[in-house]
N, C-alpha and C positions, 0 to 999 in steps of 0.2 A: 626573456629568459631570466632574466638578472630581477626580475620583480619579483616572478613566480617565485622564486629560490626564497626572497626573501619573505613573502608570502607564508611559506614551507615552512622556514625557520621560525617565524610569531606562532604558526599554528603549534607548533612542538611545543616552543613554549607556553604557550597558553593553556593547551588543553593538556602536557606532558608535566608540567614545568621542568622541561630539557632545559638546564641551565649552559651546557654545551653548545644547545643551537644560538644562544642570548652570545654567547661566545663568538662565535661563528659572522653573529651582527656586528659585534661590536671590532673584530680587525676588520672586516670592510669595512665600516663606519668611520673608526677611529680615528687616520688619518684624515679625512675631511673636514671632520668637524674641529680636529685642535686645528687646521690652518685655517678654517674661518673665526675663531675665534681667537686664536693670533694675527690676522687681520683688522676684526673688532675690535681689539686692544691694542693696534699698532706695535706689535710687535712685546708683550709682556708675556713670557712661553709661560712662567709659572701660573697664574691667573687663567690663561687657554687650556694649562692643564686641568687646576682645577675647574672651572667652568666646563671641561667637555666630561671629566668624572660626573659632574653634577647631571650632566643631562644624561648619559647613560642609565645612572641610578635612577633618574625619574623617570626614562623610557620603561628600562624593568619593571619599574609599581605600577607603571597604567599600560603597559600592552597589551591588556585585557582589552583597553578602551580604545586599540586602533583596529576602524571599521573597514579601511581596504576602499573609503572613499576617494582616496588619494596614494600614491606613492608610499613606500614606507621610508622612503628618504627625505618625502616631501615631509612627513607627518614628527622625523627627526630634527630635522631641521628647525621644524616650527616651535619644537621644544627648545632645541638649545638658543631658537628667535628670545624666545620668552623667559629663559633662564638669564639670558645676556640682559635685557630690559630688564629684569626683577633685580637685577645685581645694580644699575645705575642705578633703580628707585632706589634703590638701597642706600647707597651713598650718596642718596639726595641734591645727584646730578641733574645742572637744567639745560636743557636744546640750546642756551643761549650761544650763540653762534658768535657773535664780539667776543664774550671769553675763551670759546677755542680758539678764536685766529689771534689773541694776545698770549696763549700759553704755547700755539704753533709758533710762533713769531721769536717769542725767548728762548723756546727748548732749537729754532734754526741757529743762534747764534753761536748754539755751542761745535764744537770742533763735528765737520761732515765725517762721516763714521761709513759709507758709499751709498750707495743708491740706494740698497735696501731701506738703510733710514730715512732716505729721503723719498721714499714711497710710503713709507709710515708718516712720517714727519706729514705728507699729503696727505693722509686721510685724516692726520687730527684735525685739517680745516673744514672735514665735513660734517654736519649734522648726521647723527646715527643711523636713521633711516635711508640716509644717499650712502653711506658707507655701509651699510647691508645689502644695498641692492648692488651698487658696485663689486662688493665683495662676490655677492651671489653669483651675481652676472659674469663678471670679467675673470673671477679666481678661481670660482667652481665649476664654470659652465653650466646654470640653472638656469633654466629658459625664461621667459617672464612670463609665463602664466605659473609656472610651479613658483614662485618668487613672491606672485603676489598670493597665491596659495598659505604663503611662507609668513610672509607681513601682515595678511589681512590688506593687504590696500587694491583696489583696483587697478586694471592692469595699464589704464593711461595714468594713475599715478604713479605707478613703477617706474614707466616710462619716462615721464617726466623727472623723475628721482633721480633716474638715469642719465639722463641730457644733463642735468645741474650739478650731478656729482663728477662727470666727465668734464665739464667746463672748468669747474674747481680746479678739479686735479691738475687738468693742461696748465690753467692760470700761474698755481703755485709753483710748478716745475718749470715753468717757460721762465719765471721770475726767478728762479734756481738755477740757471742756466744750461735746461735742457732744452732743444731747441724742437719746437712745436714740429709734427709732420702731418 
């Protein structure tokens, strides 16, 4: 039910330009997507804000160009996937994984601020794609087929992405002194 509707709402806009319906998208959307990408950024609300404007604004220009192959949450998502990427190319960030666990490592020693941070503080030790899927997965509730929909990876790479960003995580919190269940 919750597709069709949105379904309903692209065709208004599209063939209407109901900017109401675009409306309509974007409170249900909204929420989701600033907390995945307050996820993404461990925790930077300003930067999730903008970044989730960004993707709204680009969803508006190309909803002409969603074909209803996929979700329309699926087909959001994968925008703000690639708004979030186009923003590290940007500041000509590398996967290098030794530099996030030395910038995790210094930004732990500062005074624990609660768990929250220390759920953030966790994902800055993962590589962005384990912290996509994790986020998808575990914050959103986004199955692994729409995920890998999401990322372009197949769905045993999801998977995997999954297994390794979990391990992480447990690792670094275990070593935080929460105790593994």
């Amino acid at each position: 039910m919750s597709q069709l509707n949105d379904i309903s709402l692209v065709a208004q806009v599209v063939v209407f330009k109901n900017t109401k319906a675009f409306d309509e998208l974007v409170k249900k959307y909204q929420s989701p997507i600033r907390r995945f990408f307050l996820n993404l950024t461990c925790g930077d609300s300003e930067l999730s804000d903008d970044l989730a404007q960004d993707t709204f604004i680009k969803a508006y220009t190309n909803i002409a160009s969603f074909k209803n192959l996929s979700s329309f949450s699926t087909w959001l998502y994968r925008i703000a996937y690639n708004i979030f990427y186009d923003y590290i190319r940007s500041r000509k960030e590398t996967n290098d994984l030794d530099a996030r666990e030395v910038d995790a490592i210094s930004s732990v020693e500062q005074d624990n601020l609660g768990q929250k941070m220390d759920v953030y503080q966790s994902l800055k030790t993962l590589k962005e794609i384990e912290r996509t899927c994790i986020t998808l997965f575990y914050m959103e509730d986004v199955s692994i087929e729409k995920i890998a929909g999401i990322t372009g990876c197949p769905v045993g790479t999801v998977k995997s992405h999954l297994s390794r960003g979990k391990e992480k995580l447990a690792n670094y919190l275990n070593k935080n002194g929460y105790e593994r269940n």
